[in-house]
C-alpha positions in Angstrom: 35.8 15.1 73.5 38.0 17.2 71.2 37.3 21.0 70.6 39.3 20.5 67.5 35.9 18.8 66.1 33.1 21.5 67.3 32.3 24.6 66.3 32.9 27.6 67.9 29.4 28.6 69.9 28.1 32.2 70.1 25.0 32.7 72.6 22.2 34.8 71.5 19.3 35.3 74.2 18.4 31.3 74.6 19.6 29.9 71.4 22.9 29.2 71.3 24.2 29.2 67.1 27.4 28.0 65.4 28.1 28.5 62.2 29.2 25.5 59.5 32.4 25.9 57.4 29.8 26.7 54.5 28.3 28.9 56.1 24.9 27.0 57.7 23.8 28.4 61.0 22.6 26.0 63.7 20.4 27.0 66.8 20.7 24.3 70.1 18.3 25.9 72.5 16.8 24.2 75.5 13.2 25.4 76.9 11.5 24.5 80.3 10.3 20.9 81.0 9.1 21.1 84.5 5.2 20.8 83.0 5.9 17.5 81.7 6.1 15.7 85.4 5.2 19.0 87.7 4.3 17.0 90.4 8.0 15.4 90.5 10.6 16.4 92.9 12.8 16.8 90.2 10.6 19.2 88.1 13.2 22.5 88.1 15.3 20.1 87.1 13.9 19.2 83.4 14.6 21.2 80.5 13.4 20.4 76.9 16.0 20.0 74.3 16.7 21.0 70.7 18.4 22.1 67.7 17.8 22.8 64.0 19.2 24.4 61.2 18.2 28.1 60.8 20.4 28.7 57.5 21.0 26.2 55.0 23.7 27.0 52.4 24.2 24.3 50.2 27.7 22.1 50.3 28.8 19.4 47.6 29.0 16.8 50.3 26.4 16.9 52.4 27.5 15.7 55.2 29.4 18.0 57.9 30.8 15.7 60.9 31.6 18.6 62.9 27.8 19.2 63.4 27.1 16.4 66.3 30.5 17.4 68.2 29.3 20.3 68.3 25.8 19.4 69.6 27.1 17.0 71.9 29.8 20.0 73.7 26.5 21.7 74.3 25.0 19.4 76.3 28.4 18.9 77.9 27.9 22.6 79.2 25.1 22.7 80.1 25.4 19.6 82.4 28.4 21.4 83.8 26.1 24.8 84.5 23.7 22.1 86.2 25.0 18.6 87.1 21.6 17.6 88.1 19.7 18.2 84.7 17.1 16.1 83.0 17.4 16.5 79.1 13.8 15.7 77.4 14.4 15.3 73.8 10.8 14.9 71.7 11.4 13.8 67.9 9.6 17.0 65.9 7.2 14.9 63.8 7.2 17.6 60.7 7.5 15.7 57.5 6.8 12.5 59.3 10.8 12.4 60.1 10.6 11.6 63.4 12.1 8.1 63.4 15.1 9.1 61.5 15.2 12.3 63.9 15.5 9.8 66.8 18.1 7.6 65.1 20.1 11.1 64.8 19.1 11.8 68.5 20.7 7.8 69.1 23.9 8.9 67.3 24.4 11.8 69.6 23.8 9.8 72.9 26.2 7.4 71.6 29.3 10.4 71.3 27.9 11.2 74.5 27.4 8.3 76.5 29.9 8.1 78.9 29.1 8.8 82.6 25.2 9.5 81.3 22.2 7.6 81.3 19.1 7.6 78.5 15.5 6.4 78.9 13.3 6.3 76.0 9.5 6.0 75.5 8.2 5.7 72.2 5.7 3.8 70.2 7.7 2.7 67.6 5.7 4.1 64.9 4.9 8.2 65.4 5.9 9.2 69.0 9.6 9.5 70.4 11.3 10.6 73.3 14.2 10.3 75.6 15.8 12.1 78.4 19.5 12.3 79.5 21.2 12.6 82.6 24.1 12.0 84.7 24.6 8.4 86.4 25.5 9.9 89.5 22.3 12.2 89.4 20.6 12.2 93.1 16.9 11.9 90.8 17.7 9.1 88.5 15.9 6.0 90.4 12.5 8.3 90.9 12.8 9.8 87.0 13.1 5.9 85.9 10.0 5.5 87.8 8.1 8.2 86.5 8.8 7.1 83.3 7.8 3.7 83.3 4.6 4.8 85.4 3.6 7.1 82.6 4.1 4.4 80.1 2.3 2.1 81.5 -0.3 4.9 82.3 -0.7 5.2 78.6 
């Protein structure tokens, strides 16, 4: 992955912000998931993932490409602070967006696919979720299970 195509990243407390060419400020921030499986040995492990915009200053095009490199290096980092973490992405369903938030959550696994692993529930109408992790993570066959248990649970 280039650093030519990201952002520079400033931390502030748990957030961590860049700031767009135009001058939009983006927060990636990731929160503690070990209530989601507590009982798993992997638990510590799970952290909650997200970003949004928390300044929006207008631009003729649109459409910023350096936005999901920059996403995507800080997930690189923070699987490089903790090779064995368990990324839990949950579409926000404000505005009834959550599909097309998941599509954008598909495009961001896809820069970031190599070497990593995604399982997805959803329901394909209102409800979606994924987590990421490392192939060579020592938790990945007991997480799949897990998964699929609470799917089927549901």
């Amino acid at each position: 992955m280039s650093n030519l195509l990201s952002y520079p990243l400033v931390e502030d407390n748990d957030d961590i912000l860049f700031t767009t060419e135009n001058g939009s400020i983006y927060s990636v921030y990731f929160t503690d998931g070990s209530n989601y499986l507590p009982d798993a040995s992997f638990s510590t492990f799970v952290l909650m993932f997200g970003f949004e915009r928390k300044h929006r200053v207008r631009s003729r095009s649109g459409f910023d490409p350096r936005i999901l490199p920059t996403v995507v290096k800080v997930l690189y980092l923070a699987f490089q602070k903790q090779p064995d973490l368990i990324v839990v992405y949950v579409c926000s369903q404000a505005n009834g967006l959550q599909q097309v938030r998941n599509t954008l959550f598909e495009k961001l696994y896809q820069q970031f696919k190599a070497g990593y692993r995604k399982l997805d529930y959803n329901d394909g109408e209102s409800f979606f979720s994924s987590a990421i992790f490392r192939e060579a993570n020592p938790y990945a066959e007991e997480l799949e299970e897990r998964i699929q248990t609470f799917i089927r649970d549901k």
